[in-house]
SERO-4910 file (N, C-alpha, C, O; in steps of 0.05 Angstrom, whole numbers):
BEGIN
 pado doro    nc1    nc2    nc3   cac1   cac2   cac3    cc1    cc2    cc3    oc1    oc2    oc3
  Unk    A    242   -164    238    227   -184    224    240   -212    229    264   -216    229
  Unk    A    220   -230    233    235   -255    243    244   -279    209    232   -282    188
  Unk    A    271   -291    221    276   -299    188    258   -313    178    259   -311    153
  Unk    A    231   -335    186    216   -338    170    201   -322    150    193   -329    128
  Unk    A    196   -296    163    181   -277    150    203   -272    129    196   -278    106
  Unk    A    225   -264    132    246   -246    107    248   -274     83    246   -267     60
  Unk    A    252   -303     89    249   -319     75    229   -323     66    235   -339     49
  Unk    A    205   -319     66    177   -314     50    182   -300     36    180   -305     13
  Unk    A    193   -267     46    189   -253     37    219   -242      9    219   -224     -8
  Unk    A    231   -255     12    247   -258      0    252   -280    -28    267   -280    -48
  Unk    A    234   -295    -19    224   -312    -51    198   -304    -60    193   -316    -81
  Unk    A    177   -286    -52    161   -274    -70    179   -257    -85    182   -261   -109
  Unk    A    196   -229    -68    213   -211    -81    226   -234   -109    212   -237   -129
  Unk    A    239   -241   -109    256   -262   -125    234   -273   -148    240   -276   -172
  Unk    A    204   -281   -135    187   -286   -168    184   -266   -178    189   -262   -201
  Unk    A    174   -247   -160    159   -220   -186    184   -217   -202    186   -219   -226
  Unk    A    203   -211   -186    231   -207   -209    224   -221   -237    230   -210   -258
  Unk    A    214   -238   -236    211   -263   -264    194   -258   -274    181   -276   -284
  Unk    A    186   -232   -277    160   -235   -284    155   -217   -303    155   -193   -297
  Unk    A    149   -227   -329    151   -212   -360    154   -182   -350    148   -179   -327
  Unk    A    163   -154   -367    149   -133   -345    130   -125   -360    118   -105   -352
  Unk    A    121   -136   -387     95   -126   -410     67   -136   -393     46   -125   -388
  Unk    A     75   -158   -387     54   -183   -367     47   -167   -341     25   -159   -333
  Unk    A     75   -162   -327     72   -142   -307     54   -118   -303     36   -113   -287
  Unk    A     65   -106   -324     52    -83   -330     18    -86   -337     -2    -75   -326
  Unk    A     18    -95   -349    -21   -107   -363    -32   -126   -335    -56   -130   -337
  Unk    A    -21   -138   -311    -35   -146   -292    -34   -116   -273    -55   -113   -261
  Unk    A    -20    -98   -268    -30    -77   -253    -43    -58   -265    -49    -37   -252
  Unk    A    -48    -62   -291    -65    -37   -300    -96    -58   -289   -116    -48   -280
  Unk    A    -93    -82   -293   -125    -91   -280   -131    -85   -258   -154    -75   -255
  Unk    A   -110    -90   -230   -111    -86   -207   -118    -57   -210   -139    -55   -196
  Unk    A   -113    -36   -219   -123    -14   -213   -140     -6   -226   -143     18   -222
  Unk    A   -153    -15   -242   -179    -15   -253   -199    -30   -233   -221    -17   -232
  Unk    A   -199    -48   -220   -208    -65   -206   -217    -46   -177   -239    -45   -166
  Unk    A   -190    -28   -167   -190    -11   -151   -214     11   -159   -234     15   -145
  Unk    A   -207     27   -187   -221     47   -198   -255     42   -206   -269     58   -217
  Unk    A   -263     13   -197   -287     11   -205   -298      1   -171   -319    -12   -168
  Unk    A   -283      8   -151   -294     -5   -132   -312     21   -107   -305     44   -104
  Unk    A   -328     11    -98   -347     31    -80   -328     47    -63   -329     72    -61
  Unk    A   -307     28    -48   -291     42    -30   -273     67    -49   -270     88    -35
  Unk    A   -261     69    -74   -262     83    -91   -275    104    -90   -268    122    -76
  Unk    A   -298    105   -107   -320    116   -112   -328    136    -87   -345    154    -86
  Unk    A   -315    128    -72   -341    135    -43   -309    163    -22   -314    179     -3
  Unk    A   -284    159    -35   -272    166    -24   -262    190    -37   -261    194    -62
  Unk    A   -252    212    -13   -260    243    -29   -221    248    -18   -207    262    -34
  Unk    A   -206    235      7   -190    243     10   -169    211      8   -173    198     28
  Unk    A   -150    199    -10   -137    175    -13   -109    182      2   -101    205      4
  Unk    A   -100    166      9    -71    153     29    -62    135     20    -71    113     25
  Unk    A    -33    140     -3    -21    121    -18     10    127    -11     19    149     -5
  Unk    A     25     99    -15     48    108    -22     61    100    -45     51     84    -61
  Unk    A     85    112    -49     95    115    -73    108     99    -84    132    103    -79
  Unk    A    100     73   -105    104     54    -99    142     54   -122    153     69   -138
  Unk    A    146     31   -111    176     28   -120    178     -6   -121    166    -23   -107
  Unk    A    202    -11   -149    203    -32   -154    186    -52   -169    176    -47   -191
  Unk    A    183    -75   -157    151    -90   -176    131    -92   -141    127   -111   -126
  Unk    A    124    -69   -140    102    -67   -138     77    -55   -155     82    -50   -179
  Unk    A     45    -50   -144     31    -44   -168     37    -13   -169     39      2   -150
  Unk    A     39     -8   -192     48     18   -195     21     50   -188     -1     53   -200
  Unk    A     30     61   -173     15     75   -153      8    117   -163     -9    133   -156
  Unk    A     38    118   -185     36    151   -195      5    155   -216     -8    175   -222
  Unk    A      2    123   -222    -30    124   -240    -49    126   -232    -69    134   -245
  Unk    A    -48    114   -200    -77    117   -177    -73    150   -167    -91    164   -159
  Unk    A    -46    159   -169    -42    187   -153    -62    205   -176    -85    212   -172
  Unk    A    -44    211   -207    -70    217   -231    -86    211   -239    -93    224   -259
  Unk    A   -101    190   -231   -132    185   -228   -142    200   -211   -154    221   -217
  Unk    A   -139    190   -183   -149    213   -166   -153    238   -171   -175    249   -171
  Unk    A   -125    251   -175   -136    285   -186   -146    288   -200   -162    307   -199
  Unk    A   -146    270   -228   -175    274   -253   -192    274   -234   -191    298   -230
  Unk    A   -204    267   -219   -233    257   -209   -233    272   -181   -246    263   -162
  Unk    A   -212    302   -179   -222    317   -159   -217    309   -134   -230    320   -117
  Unk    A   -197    286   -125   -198    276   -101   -172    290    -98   -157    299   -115
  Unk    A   -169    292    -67   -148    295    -54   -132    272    -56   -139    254    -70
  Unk    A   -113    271    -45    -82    249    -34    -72    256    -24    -67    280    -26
  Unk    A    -55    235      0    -35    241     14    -13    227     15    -15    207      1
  Unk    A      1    228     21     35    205     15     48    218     44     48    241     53
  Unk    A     60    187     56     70    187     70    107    200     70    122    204     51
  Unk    A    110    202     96    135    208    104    151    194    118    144    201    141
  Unk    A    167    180    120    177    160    143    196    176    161    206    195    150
  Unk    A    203    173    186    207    177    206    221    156    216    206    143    231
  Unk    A    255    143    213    264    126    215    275    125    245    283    105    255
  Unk    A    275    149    256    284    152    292    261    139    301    267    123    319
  Unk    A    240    140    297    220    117    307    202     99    299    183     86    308
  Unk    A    219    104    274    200     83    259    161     84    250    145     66    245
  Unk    A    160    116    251    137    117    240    123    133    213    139    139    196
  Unk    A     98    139    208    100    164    181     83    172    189     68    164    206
  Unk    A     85    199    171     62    221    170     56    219    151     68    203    137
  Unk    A     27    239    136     18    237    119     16    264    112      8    281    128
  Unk    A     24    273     83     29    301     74     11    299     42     13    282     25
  Unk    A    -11    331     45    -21    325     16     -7    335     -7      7    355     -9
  Unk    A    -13    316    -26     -2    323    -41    -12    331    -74    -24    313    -87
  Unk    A     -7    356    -84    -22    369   -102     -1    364   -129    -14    364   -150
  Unk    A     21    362   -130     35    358   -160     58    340   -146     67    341   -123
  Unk    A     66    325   -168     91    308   -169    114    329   -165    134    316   -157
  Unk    A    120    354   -166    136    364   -163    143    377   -135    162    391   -129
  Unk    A    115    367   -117    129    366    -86    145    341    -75    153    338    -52
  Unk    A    150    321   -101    160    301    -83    195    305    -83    207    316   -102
  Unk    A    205    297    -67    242    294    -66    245    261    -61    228    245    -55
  Unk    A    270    258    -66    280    235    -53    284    234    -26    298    251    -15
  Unk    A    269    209    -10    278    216     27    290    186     27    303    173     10
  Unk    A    282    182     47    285    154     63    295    125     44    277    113     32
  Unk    A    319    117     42    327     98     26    312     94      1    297     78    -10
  Unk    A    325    125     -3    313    133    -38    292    132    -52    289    134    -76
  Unk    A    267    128    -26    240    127    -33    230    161    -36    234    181    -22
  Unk    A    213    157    -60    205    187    -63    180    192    -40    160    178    -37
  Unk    A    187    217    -24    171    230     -4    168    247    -10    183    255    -28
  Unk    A    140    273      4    138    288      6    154    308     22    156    308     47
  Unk    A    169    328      1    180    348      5    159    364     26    140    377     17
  Unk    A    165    362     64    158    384     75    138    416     76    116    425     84
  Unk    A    165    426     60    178    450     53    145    460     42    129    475     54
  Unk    A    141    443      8    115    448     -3     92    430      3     75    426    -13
  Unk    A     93    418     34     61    409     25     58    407     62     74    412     80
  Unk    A     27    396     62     21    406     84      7    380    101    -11    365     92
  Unk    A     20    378    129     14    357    145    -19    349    149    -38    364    152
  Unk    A    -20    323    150    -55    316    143    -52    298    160    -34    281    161
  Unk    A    -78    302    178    -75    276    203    -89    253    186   -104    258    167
  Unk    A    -83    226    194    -99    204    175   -123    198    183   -135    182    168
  Unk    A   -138    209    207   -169    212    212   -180    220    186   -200    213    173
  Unk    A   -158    241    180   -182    257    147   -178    235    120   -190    235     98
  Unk    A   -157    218    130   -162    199    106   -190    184     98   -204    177    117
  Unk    A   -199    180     75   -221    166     74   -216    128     66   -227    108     75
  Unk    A   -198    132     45   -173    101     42   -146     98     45   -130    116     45
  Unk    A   -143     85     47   -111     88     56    -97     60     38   -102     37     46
  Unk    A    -84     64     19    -72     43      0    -51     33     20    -40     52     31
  Unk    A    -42      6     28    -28     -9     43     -7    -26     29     -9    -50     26
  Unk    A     20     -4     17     41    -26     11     48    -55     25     46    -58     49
  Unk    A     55    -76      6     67   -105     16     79   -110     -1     83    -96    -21
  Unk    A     92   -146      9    104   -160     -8     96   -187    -12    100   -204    -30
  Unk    A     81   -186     14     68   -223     13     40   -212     29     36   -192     43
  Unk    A     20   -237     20     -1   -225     35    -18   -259     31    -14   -278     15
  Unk    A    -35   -257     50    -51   -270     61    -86   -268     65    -95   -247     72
  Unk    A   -105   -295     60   -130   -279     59   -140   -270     71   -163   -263     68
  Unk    A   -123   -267     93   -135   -260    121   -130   -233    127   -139   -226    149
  Unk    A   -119   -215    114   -114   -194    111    -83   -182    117    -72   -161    109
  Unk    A    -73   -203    135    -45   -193    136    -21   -190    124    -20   -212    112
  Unk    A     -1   -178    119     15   -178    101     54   -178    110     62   -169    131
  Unk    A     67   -188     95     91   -175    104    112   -149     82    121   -148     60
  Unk    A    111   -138     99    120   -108     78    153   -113     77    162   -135     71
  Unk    A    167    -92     83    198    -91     76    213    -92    101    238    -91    103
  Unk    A    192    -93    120    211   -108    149    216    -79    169    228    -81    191
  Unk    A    204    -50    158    214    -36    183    188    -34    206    192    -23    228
  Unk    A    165    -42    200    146    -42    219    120    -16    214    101    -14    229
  Unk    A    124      1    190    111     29    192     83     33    188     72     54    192
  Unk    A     71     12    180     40     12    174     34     -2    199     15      6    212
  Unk    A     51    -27    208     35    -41    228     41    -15    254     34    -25    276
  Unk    A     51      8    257     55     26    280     23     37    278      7     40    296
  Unk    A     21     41    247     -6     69    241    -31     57    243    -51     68    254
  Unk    A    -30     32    230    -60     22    227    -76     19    245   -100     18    239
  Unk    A    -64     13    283    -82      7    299    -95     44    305   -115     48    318
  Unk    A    -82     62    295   -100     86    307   -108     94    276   -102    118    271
  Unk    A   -118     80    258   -123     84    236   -158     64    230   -162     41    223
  Unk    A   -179     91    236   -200     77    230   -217     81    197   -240     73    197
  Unk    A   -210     88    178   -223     89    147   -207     60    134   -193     43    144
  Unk    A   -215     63    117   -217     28     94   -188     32     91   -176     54     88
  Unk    A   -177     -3     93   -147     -6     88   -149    -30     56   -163    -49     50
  Unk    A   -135    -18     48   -140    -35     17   -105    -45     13    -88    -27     16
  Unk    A    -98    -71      6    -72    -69     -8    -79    -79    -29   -100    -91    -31
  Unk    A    -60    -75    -53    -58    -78    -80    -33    -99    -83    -12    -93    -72
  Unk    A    -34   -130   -102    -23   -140   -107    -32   -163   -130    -56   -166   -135
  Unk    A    -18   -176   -140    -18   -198   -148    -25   -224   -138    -18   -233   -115
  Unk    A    -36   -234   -153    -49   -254   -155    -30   -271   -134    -36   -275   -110
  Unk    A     -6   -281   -147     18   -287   -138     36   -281   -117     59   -289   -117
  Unk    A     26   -269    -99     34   -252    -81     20   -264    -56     32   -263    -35
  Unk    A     -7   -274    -60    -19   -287    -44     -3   -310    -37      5   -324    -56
  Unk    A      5   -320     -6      6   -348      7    -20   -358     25    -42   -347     29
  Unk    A     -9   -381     35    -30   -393     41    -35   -380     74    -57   -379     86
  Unk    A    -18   -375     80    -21   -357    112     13   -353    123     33   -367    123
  Unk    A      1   -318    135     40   -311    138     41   -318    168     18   -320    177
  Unk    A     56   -321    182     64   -325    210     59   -297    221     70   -277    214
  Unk    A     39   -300    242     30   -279    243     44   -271    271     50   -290    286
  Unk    A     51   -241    278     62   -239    302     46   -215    326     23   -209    318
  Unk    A     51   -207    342     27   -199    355     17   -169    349     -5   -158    353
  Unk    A     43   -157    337     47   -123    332     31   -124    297     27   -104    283
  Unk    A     25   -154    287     16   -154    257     -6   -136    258    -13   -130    281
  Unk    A    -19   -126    238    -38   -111    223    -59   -124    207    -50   -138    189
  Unk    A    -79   -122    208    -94   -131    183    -96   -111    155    -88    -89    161
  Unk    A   -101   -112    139   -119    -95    120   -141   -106    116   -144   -130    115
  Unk    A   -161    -87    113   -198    -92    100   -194   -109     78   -201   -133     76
  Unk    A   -182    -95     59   -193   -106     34   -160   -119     17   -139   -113     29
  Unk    A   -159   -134     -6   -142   -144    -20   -159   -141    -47   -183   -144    -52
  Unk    A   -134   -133    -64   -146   -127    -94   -122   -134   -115   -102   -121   -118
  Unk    A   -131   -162   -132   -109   -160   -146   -115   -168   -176   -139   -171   -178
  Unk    A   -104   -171   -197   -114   -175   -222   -142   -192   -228   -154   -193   -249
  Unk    A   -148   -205   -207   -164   -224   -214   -193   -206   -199   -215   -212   -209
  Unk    A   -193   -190   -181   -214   -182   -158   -211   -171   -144   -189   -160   -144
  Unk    A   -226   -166   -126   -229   -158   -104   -232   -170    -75   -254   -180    -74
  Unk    A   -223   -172    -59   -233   -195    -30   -235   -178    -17   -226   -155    -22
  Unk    A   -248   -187      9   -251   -178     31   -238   -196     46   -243   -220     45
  Unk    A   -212   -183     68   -194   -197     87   -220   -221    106   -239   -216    121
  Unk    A   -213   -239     99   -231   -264    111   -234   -266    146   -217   -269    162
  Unk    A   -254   -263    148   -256   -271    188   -233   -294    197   -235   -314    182
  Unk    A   -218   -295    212   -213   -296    229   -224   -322    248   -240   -316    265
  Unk    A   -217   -353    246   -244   -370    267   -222   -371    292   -199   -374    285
  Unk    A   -225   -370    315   -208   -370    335   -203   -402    347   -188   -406    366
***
């Protein structure tokens, strides 16, 4: 990650820190309500989330929504020898373990490899994001590896606040479809060349 990006991304990290966690908490229950009322929602039978950590929007409530409502999920696995993930479904919180710099993954052992063709959405962790759809995550590269052979709806979830005015974009960047944060819904904006 080049240091402009970690210095962006390093004073959003540093606001949300500031940020009531009652306030916190009551702006991602909208964001995922906002999520839970949306077509791409509605319309999706198998979801691709990960497991969110820290102040991001909190993600174990979209995992039990989903199963109320009969959907599948999958959660990734990271793969730090090359920097990429898989996607493993997942049926109870008690397949997950601790993996990869203490992020909770799917335990192997109990669950079962899912190519992301069968995804129908795919939830897109960040930390800064832009209306253009791109984002900067935590700097190891693992969504911008997946997303170019990744054709179903890419959604990230954030705050309002989280939004800048445009990230330095580099050529391995990613877009996501959609952006969803307490306030709405967008659609990642075209692009004028």
């Amino acid at each position: 990650m080049n240091l402009q990006k970690q210095k962006i991304r390093n004073q959003i990290l540093h606001d949300m820190e500031k940020i009531d966690e009652y306030v916190f908490t009551e702006k991602c229950k909208k964001v995922r309500n906002h999520l839970f009322a949306s077509e791409m929602w509605k319309n999706a039978e198998f979801v691709g989330v990960t497991l969110s950590v820290g102040r991001e929007v909190e993600t174990m409530a979209i995992i039990t929504k989903a199963w109320t409502e009969m959907k599948r999920v999958a959660v990734p696995k990271c793969h730090p020898s090359d920097r990429t993930l898989s996607f493993y479904e997942l049926e109870s919180f008690s397949q997950l373990e601790s993996g990869f710099y203490g992020l909770m993954e799917p335990n192997t052992d109990k669950t079962q490899l899912i190519g992301t063709d069968a995804l129908d959405l795919l939830i897109v962790p960040g930390v800064v994001f832009d209306h253009q759809g791109y984002r900067i995550g935590y700097g190891g590269g693992y969504y911008d590896r997946l997303l170019p052979h990744y054709s179903g709806i890419t959604v990230s979830l954030l705050l309002e606040s989280q939004f800048i005015a445009g990230i330095p974009v580099e050529d391995h960047d990613q877009r996501v479809k959609w952006l969803i944060t307490e306030e709405g819904r967008y659609r990642a904006q075209e692009i004028s060349e």
